[in-house]
C-alpha positions, 0 to 999 in steps of 0.5 A: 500500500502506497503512503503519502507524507504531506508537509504543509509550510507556511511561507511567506510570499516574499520568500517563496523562491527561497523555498521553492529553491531548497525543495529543487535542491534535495528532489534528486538526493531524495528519490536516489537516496531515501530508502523506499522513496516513490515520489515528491511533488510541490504543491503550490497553494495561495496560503502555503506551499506542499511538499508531498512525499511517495513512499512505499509504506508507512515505516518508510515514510516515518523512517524519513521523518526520523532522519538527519536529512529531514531534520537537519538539511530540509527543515534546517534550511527552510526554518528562517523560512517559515512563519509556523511549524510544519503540518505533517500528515501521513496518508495510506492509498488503497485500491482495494474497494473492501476497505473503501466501503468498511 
């Protein structure tokens, strides 16, 4: 079952590019690197910016969370950055219509 870790950072618009810049700059090390790594996309909103992590599974995308390149180098570089915490959310995709419906 594929899992979603969504980041939501509030930025001010003045620093955007800023952000934007530090997500470009870990993209690649992220997918080529991060054990169970699927996919990252931006998500690029009026009131905040997403960043939205694909992973194979939920211990994977709590493992990233735990790690020194989240904590020290991504949310290290974007602290001066934001204007509050990060929301984070761990999401599961299924396929599977039984547990749609329960």
């Amino acid at each position: 079952m594929q899992t979603y870790l969504q980041v939501t950072l509030k930025v001010k618009k003045s620093n955007r590019e800023a952000a934007i810049n530090i997500y470009n700059k870990y993209i690649y090390f992220f997918l080529d690197t991060v054990s169970g790594a699927v996919s990252k996309s931006l998500l690029l909103r009026e009131k905040d910016i997403q960043v939205l992590y694909g992973f194979s599974n939920t211990r994977k995308a709590r493992s990233y969370l735990r790690s020194k390149m989240f904590n020290n180098h991504i949310i290290g570089e974007l602290d001066p950055l934001l204007e509050s915490v990060p929301e984070i959310r761990i999401y599961e995709a299924t396929r599977n219509k039984s547990l749609l419906l329960s």
